[in-house]
ROLUM-684000 format. One line per field, with one value per residue: residue number from 0; residue in one letter; x, y, z of N, C-alpha, C in turn. Coordinates in Angstrom, 1 decimal, padded with zeros to 4 digits. Example, Ala and Ser with C-alpha at 12.3 -4.5 7.8 and 13.67 -1.06 7.14 Angstrom:
REM ROLUM-684000
num = [0,1]
residu = [A,S]
n.x = [013.2,012.8]
n.y = [-005.7,-002.2]
n.z = [007.8,007.1]
ca.x = [012.3,013.7]
ca.y = [-004.5,-001.1]
ca.z = [007.8,007.1]
c.x = [013.2,012.9]
c.y = [-003.3,000.0]
c.z = [007.8,007.9]
END
This chain:
REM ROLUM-684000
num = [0,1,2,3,4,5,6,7,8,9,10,11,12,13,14,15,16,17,18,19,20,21,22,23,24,25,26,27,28,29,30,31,32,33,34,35,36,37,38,39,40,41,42,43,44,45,46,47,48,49,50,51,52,53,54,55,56,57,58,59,60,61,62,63,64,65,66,67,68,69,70,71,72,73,74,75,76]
residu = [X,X,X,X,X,X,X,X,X,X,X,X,X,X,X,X,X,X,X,X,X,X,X,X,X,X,X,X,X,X,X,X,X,X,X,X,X,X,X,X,X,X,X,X,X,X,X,X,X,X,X,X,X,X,X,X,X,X,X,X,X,X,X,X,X,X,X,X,X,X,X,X,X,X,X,X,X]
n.x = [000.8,000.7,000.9,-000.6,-002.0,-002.2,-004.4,-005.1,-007.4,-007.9,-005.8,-004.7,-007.2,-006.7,-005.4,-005.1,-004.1,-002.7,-000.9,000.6,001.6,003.4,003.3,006.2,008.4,010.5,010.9,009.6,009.5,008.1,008.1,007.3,006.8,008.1,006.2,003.6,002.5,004.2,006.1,004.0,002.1,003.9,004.0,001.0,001.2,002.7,001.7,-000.7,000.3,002.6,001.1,-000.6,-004.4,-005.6,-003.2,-003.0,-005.8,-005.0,-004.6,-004.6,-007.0,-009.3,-009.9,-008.6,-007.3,-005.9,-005.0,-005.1,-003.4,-004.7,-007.5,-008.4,-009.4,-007.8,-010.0,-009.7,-011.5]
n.y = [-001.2,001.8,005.6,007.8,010.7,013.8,016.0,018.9,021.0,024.4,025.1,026.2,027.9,029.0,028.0,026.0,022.8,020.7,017.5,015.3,012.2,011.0,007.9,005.7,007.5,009.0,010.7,013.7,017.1,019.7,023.3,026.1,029.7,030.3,029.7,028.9,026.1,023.9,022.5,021.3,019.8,017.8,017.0,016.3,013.9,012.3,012.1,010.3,008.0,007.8,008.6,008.7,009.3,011.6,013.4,014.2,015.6,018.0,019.7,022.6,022.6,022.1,019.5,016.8,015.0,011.7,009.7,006.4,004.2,001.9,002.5,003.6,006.1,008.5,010.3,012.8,015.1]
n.z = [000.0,-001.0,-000.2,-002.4,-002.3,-000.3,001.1,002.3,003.9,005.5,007.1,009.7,009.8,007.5,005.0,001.8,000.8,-001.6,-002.1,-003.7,-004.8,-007.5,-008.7,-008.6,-008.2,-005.9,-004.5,-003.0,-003.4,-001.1,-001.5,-000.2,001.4,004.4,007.3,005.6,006.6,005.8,007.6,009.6,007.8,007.7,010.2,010.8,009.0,010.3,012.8,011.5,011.2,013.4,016.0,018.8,018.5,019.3,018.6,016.6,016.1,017.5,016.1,014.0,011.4,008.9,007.3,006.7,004.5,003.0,000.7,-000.7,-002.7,-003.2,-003.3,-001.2,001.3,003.8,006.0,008.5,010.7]
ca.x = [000.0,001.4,000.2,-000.6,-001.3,-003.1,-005.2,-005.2,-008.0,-008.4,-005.0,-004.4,-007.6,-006.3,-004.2,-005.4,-002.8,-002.8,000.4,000.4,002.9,003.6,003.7,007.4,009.0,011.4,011.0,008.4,010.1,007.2,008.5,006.3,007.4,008.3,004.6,002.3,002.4,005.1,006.2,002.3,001.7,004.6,003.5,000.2,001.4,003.6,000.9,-001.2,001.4,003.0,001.1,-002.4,-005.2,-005.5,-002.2,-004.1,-007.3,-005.0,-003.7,-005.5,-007.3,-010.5,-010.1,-007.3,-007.4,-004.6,-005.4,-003.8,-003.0,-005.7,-008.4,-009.4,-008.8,-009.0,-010.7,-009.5,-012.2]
ca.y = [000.0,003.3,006.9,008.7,012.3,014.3,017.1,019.5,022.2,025.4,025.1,027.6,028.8,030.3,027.6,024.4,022.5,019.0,017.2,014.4,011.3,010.2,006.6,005.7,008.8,008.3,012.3,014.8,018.4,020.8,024.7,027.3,030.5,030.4,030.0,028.3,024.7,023.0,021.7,021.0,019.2,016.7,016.6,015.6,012.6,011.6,011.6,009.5,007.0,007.1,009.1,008.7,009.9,012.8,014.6,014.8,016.1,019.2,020.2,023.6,022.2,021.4,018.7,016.0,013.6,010.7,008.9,005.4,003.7,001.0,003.5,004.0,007.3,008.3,011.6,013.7,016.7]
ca.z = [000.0,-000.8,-000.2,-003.4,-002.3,001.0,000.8,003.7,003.9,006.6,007.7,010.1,008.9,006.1,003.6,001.5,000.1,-002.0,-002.4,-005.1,-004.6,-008.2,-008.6,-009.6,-007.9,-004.8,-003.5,-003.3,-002.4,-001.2,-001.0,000.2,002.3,005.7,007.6,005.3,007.0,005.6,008.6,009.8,007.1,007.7,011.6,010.3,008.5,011.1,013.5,011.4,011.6,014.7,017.1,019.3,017.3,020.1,018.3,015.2,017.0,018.5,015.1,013.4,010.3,009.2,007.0,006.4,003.7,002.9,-000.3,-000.8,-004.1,-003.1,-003.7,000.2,001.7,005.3,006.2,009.4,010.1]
c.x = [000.9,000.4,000.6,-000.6,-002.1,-003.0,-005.6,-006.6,-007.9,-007.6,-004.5,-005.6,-007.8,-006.0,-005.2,-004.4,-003.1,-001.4,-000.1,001.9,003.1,004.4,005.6,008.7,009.3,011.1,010.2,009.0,008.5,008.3,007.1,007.3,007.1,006.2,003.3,002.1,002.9,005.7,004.9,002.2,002.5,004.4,002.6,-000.1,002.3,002.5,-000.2,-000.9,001.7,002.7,-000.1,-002.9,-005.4,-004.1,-002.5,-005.4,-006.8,-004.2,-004.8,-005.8,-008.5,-010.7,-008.9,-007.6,-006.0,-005.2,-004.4,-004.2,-004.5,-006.9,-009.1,-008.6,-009.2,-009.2,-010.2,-010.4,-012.2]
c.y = [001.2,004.5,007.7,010.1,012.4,015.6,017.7,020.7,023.2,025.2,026.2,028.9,029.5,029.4,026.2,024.2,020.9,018.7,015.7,013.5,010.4,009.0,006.6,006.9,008.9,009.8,013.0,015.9,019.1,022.2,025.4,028.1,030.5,030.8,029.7,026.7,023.7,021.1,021.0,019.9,017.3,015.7,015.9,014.1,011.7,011.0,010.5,008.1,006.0,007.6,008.7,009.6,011.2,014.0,015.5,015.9,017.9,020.7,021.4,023.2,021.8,020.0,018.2,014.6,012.5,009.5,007.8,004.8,003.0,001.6,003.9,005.0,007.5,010.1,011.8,015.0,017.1]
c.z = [000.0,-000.8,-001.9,-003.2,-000.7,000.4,002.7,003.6,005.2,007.6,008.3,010.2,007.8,004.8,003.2,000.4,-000.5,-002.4,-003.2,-005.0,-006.4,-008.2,-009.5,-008.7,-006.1,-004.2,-004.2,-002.6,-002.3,-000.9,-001.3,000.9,003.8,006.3,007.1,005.7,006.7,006.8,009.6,009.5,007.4,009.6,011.6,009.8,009.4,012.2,013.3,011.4,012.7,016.3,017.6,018.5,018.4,019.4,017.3,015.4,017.2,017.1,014.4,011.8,010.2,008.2,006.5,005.4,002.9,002.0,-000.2,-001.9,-004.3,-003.2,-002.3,000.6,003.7,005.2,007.9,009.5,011.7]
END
């Protein structure tokens, strides 16, 4: 199972972001400027991973989506 992309919305309030994991493709760089959830974003996925579902819960966003290859996605709101 691999992760294809995640879609963030109302980060911060303010940002929605989709990142896209092409199949085949060993690194995904994001750049943004200093402040738009870079680092969030990678907290996010870390927590879906390897943290209690409470880390995710405390994070500013209203919706978190994590598509995987297999066509099931999970939803965070």
């Amino acid at each position: 199972m691999r992760v294809e992309g995640i879609a963030v919305t109302g980060l911060f309030d303010q940002f929605d972001h989709e990142l896209i994991f092409p199949e085949g493709e060993r690194v995904t760089i994001m750049i943004a400027p200093n402040g738009f959830g870079k680092t969030m974003i990678l907290r996010m996925i870390n927590s879906i991973f390897n943290q209690p579902v409470r880390t995710l819960a405390r994070m500013p966003f209203r919706e978190f989506r994590l598509s995987l290859d297999d066509g099931s996605c999970l939803v965070a709101q």
